[in-house]
C-alpha positions in Angstrom: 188.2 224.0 -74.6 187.1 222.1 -71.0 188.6 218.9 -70.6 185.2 217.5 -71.3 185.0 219.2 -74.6 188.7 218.2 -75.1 187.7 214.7 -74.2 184.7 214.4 -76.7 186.9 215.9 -79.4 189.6 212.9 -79.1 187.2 210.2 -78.2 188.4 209.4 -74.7 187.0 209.7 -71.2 187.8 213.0 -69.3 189.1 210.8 -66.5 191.7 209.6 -69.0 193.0 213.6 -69.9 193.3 213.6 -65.7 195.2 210.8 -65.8 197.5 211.7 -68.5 197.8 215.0 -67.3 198.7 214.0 -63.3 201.3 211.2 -64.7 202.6 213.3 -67.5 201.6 210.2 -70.2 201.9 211.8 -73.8 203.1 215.2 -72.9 199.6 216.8 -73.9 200.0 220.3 -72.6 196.7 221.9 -70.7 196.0 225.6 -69.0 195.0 225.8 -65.7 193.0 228.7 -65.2 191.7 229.0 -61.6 190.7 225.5 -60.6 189.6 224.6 -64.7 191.5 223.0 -66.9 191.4 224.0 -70.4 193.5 222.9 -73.6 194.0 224.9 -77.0 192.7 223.2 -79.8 196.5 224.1 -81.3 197.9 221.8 -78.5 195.5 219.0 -79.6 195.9 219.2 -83.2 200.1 218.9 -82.4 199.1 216.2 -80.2 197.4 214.1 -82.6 200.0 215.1 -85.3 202.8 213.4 -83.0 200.8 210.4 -82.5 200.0 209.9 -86.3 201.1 206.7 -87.5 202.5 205.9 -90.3 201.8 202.0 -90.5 201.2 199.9 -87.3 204.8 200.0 -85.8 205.6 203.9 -86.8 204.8 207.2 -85.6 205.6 210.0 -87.6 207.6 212.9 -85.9 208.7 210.7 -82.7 
C-alpha cells in the first residue's frame, strides 16, 4: 500500500511514516520502488503486533 494508504490504515499523518522511516524510529520496514514508497500490509500487521501493549507500562514481544 502507498504511504498515504499506509498512513490512513494506522491513524497517523504520512509526514509521520517519512519521519519514522528517514530516522529509523520503530523499525517499520517500507519498499522503495522507483521514487514510491510502499509497505506490505504483513509489515504493518508485525508492526502493530510489536507495539501491542499489554497494560500501560508493557509491550508484548519487546
Amino acid at each position: 500500500m502507498s504511504r498515504i494508504e499506509a498512513a490512513d490504515f494506522l491513524g497517523v499523518r504520512h509526514q509521520t511514516l517519512s519521519a519514522w522511516a528517514s530516522n529509523g524510529r520503530y523499525g517499520l520496514p517500507y519498499v522503495k520502488v522507483g521514487r514510491r514508497v510502499m509497505y506490505r500490509i504483513s509489515d504493518i500487521e508485525e508492526f502493530l503486533d510489536r507495539r501491542t501493549v499489554s497494560n500501560s507500562e508493557e509491550l508484548i514481544n519487546d
